[in-house]
Steps between C-alpha positions, in 0.01 A plus 500: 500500500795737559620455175177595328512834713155377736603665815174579598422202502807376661458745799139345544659167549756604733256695747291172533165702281509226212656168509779428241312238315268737417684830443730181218148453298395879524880576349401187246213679410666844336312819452215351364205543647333192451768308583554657788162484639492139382846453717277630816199300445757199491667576831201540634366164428808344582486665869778702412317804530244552773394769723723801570792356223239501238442879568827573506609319211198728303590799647910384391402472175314826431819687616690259299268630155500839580844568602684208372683199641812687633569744793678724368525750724618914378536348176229734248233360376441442097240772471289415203475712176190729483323468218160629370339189562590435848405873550171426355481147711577643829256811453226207379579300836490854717149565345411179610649522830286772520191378371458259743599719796183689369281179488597425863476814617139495361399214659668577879241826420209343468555268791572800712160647364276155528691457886406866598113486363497200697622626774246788451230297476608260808550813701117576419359193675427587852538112588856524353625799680340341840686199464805682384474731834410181738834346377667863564590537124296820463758706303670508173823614427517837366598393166232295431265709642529747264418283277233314630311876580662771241507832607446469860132357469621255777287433782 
């Protein structure tokens, strides 16, 4: 493994996260993805892999494809050429990014809304609000009260 530069995966071995048998067949495996996955899935049903080693062998192996196999530490990285395509694909993956950060942030707003009206309308029911008070949980938090009555309509 040293001689094919995997000192990531060498490290792994040494602190006790992945057993050697495994980190051997993950090395076996290359940079392909499939293989590599396929490498896992066999070290897991051999019992190589279980537990905490599994997740560390996974979490090994990202750092492995995104920053390579070596260490190499103060030595620069290969910075990649710009080009007008991978302009255009990493504005097309922000806009995405994006996108969904909209969607969710839709949808956490109109759970807040559906919680508060029914919060508003629970508040209503005198039954509620006696049961509430018997069990001494007669207030709201400030935030939520403002919610529950806008504009000070609270009672």
């Amino acid at each position: 493994m040293l001689k094919n530069g995997e000192e990531r995966l060498l490290i792994a071995v040494e602190s006790g996260r992945i057993p050697l048998n495994a980190a051997l067949t993950i090395a076996g495996a290359g940079n392909n993805d499939k293989d590599i996955q396929a490498a896992l899935q066999e070290a897991y049903e051999n019992g190589q892999l279980r537990g905490n080693h599994l997740i560390q062998a996974r979490k090994v192996i990202e750092k492995r494809r995104s920053l390579g196999r070596t260490i190499a530490r103060g030595a620069p990285r290969k910075v990649p050429d710009v080009t007008s395509s991978s302009l255009i694909r990493t504005y097309q993956h922000e806009v995405e990014r994006q996108k969904l950060m909209v969607k969710k942030t839709e949808f956490a707003q109109q759970r807040l809304l559906f919680v508060a009206e029914a919060m508003r309308q629970l508040m209503a029911n005198e039954n509620f609000t006696n049961l509430l008070r018997a069990e001494g949980l007669d207030s709201l938090p400030k935030y939520i009260a403002e919610r529950v009555w806008p504009a000070g309509s609270a009672s």
